[in-house]
C-alpha positions as CSV (number, residue, x, y, z in Angstrom):
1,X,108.3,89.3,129.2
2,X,104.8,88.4,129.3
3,X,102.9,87.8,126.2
4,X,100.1,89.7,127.0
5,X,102.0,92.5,128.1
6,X,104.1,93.3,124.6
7,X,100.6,93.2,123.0
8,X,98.9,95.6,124.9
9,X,102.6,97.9,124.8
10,X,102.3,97.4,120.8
11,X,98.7,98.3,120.9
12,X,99.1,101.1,122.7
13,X,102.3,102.4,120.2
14,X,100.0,102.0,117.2
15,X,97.0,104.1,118.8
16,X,99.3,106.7,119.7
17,X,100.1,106.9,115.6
18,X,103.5,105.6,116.4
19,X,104.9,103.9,113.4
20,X,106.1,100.3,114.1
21,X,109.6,99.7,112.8
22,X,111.1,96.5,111.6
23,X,113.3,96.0,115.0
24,X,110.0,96.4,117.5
25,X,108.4,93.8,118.7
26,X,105.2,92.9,116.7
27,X,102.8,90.0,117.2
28,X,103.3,87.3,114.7
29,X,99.7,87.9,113.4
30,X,101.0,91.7,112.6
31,X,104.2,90.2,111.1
32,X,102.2,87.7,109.0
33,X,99.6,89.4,107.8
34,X,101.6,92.3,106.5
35,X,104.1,89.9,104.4
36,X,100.7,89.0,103.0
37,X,99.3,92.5,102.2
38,X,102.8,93.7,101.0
39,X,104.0,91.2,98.9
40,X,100.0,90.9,97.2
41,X,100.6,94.5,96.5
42,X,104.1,93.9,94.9
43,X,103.1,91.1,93.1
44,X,100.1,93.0,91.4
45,X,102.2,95.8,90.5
46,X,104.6,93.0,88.7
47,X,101.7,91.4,87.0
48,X,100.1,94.2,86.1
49,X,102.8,95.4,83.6
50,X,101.2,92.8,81.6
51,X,98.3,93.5,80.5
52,X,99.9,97.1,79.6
53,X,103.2,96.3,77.8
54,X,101.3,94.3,75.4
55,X,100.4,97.7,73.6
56,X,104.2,99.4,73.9
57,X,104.7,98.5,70.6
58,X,101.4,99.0,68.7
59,X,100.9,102.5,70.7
60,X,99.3,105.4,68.7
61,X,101.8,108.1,68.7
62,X,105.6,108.1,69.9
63,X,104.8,110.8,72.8
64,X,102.0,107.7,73.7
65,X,104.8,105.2,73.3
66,X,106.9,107.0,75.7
67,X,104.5,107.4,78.3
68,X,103.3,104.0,78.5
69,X,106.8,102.8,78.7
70,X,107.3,104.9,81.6
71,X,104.5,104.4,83.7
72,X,105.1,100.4,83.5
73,X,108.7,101.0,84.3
74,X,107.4,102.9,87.5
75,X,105.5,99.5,88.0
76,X,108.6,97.7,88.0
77,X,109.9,99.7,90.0
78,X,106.8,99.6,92.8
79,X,107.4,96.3,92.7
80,X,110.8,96.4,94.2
81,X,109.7,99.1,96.7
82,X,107.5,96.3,97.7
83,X,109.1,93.4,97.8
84,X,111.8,95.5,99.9
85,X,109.7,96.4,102.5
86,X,108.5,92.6,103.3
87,X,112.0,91.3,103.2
88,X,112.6,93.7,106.3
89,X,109.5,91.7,108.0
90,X,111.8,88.6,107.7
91,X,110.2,87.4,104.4
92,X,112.4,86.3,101.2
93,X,112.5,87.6,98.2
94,X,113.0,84.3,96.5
95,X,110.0,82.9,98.7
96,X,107.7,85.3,97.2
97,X,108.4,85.5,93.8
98,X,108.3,81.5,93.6
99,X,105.0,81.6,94.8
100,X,104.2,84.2,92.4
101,X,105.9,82.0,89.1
102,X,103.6,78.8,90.9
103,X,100.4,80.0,90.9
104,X,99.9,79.9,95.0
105,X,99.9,83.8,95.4
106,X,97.3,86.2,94.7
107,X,97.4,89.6,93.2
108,X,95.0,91.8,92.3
109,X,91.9,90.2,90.2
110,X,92.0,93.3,87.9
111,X,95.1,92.4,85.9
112,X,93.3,88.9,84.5
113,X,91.4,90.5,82.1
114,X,92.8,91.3,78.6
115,X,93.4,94.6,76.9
116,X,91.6,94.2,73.7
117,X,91.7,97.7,72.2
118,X,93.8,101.0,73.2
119,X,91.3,102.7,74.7
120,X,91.6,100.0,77.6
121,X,95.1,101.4,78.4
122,X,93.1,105.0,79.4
123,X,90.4,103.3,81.1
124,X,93.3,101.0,83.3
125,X,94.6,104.6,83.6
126,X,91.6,106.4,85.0
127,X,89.8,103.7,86.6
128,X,92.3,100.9,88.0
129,X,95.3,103.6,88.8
130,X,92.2,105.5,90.1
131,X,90.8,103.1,92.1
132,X,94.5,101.9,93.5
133,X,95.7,105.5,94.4
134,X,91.7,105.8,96.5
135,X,93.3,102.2,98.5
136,X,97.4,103.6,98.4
137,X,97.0,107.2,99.6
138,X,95.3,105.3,102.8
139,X,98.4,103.4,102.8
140,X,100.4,106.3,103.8
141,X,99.6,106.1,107.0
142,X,99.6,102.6,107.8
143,X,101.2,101.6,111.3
144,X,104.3,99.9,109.6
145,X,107.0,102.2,109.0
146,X,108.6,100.8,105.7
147,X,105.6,99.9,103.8
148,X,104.0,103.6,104.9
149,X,107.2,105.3,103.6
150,X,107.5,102.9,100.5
151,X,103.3,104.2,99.4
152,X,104.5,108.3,99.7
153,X,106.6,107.6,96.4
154,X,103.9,105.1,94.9
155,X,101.4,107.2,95.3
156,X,103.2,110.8,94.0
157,X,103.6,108.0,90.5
158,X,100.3,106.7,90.2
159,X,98.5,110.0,90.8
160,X,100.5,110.4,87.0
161,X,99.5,107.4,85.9
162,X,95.6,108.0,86.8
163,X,96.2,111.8,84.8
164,X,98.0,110.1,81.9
165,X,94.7,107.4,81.9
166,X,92.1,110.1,82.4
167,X,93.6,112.4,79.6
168,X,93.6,109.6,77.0
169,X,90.1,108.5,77.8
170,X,89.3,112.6,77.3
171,X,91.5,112.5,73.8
172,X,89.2,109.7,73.1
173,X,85.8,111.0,74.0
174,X,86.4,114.4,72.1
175,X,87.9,112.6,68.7
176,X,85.7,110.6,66.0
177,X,82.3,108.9,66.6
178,X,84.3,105.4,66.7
179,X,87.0,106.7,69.4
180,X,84.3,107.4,71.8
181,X,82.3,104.4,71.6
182,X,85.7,102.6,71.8
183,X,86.3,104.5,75.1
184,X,82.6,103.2,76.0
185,X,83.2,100.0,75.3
186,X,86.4,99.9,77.7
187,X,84.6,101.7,80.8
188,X,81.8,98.7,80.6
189,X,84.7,96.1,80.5
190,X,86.2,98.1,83.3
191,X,84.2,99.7,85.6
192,X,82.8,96.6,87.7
193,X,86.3,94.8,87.7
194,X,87.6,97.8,88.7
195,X,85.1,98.1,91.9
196,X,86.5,94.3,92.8
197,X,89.7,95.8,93.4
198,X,88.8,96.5,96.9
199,X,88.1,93.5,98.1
200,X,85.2,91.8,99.3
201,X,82.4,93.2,101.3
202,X,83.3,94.3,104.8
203,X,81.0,91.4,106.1
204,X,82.8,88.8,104.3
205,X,86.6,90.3,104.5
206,X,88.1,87.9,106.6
207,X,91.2,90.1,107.7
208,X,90.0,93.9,107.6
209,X,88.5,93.8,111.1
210,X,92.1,92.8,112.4
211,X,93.8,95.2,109.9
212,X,92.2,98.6,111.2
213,X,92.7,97.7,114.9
214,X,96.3,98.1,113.9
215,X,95.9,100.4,111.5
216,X,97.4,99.0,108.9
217,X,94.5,99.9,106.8
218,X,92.9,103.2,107.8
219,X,89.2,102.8,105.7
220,X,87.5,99.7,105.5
221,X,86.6,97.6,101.7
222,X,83.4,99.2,101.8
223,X,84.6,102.7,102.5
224,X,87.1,102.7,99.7
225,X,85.1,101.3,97.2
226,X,82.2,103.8,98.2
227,X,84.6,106.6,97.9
228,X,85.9,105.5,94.8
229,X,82.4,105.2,92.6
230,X,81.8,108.8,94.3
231,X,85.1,110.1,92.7
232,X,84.0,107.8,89.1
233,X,80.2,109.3,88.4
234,X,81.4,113.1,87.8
235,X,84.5,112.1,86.0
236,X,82.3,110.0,83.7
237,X,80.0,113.2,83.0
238,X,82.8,115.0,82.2
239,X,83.7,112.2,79.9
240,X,80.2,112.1,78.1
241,X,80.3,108.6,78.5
242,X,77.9,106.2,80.8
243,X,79.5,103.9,83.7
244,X,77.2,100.5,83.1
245,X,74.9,100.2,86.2
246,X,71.4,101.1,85.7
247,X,71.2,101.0,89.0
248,X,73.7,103.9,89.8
249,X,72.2,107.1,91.4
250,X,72.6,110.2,93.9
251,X,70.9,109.3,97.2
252,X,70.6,112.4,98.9
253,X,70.1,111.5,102.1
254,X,73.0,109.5,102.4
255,X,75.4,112.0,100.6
256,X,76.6,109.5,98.1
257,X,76.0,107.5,95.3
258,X,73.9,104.2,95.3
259,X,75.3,101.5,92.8
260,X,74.4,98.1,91.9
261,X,75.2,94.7,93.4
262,X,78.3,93.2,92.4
263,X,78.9,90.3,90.9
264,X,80.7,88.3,93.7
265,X,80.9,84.9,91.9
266,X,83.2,86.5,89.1
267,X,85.2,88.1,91.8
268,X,85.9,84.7,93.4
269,X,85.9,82.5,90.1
270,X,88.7,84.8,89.4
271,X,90.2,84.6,92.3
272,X,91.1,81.0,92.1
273,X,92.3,81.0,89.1
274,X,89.8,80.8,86.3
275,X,89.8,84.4,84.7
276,X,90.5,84.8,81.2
277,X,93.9,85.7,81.6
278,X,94.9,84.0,85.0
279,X,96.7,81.0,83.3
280,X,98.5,83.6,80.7
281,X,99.7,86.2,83.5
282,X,101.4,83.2,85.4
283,X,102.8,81.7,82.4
284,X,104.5,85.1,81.3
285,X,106.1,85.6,84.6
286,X,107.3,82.1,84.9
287,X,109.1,83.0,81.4
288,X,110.7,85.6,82.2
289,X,111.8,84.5,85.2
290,X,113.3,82.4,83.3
291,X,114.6,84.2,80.5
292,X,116.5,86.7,83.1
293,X,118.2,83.7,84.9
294,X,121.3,84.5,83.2
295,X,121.1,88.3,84.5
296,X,120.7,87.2,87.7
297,X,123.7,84.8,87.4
298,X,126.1,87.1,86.0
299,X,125.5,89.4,88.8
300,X,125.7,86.7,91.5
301,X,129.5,86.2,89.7
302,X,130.1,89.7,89.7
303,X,130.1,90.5,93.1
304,X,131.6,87.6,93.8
305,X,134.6,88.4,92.0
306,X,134.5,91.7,93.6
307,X,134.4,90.5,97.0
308,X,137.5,88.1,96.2
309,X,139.1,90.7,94.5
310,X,138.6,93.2,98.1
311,X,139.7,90.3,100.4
312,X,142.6,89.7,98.4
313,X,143.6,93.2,98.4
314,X,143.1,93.5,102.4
């Protein structure tokens, strides 16, 4: 069949809010550029149990320690979700998490910066679950069938995790003198990493044009991150704390809240590589990779031995 014809039939499916299953036809662009999205999204939520399970063990209290344990278990288990739902675009496993233990693919910017104190752990909570759910609860409804069913669980988890953040950074801001201006401290760290999460600007987001034609993504980088700073200022108040941007304010007019420019060289510096924990993030997945080999052996042998052990009985 004609080229041109199966794109305008797959077109027309996705503006009917049809989902796209992994047996249709798709144009290789669609195919592509989802293995990209999907598996960047897996890899983040791999990574970012990093930055997290470094304060497992030095956690305040044991109902803390219990939390934090299971919210970067429910990363793990994202991941998987994830990495699922590109394999059924034809993508494998192996392939993506090599490029992951190399170096060569990206994840989320937010997870190369360190956790230097607890309170970090609340503000990764409130403001980088926050600001993920604000991109994910889009997700939902994205054309692709898998990946939109695979975000209704994500999302029910990291609406938790975003309560669990918020109601530590509270804990914090109503304790001791020093707890709040330790819960201070984090939101400067946090806040303008945290509006990088979305991406570049609209005008310099080389995919998104593509992406909401076929609604895979639903709001564009600009959108989400306005919607997110919107959702931030009044949960800040609430706080008694102060997001860092002298430049924030209500505009009236538009119905929203102004912020400052962002700075786009960090973004991009560490993008390529060149954050202060890039090198550290790839390192620790590369040992563990390693370090589970055996895991992964035994239960390679395992089934093995039960398939043998099946044919031999037929």
């Amino acid at each position: 069949m004609d080229i041109g014809i199966l794109e305008k039939g797959f077109q027309q499916h996705v503006d009917a809010e049809k989902k796209i299953e992994a047996k249709d036809w798709m144009p290789e662009k669609y195919r592509n550029t989802l293995i990209r999205q999907i598996s960047q999204h897996a890899h983040s939520e791999v990574v970012g149990m990093l930055p997290e399970a470094n304060w497992i063990t030095r956690a305040p209290s044991l109902r803390r320690k219990v939390a934090l344990l299971a919210k970067v278990q429910d990363e793990a288990g994202h991941g998987l979700y994830l990495y699922s739902a590109a394999e059924t675009l034809g993508a494998e496993r192996a392939d993506l998490v090599e490029a992951l233990n190399d170096g060569s693919a990206k994840y989320s910017s937010i997870f190369n910066y360190p956790t230097l104190t607890w309170a970090d752990i609340g503000a990764i909570g409130w403001l980088v679950d926050g600001a993920a759910i604000i991109n994910q609860v889009m997700l939902q409804r994205t054309s692709y069938g898998p990946y939109s069913r695979a975000m209704i669980r994500i999302c029910k988890e990291e609406s938790f995790h975003q309560r669990q953040g918020y109601e530590m950074m509270l804990t914090l801001c109503n304790g001791s003198p020093e707890q709040k201006a330790m819960a201070q401290d984090a939101l400067n760290r946090w806040w303008w990493p945290s509006l990088m999460m979305f991406g570049p600007t609209d005008k310099d987001s080389p995919n998104s044009a593509l992406s909401m034609k076929w609604k895979i993504k639903r709001k564009s980088n600009d959108e989400l991150r306005q919607d997110f700073v919107d959702n931030s200022v009044p949960q800040a108040k609430i706080l008694g704390i102060t997001i860092p941007d002298p430049d924030l304010k209500w505009n009236e007019e538009r119905g929203h809240y102004d912020f400052g420019t962002i700075d786009w060289e960090e973004f991009y510096n560490v993008i390529k590589g060149n954050g202060p924990c890039n090198r550290q993030r790839v390192e620790a997945r590369k040992t563990a990779w390693e370090k589970g080999r055996w895991v992964r052996d035994a239960a390679v042998a395992y089934a093995d031995k039960k398939k043998n052990k099946e044919k031999d009985a037929a």
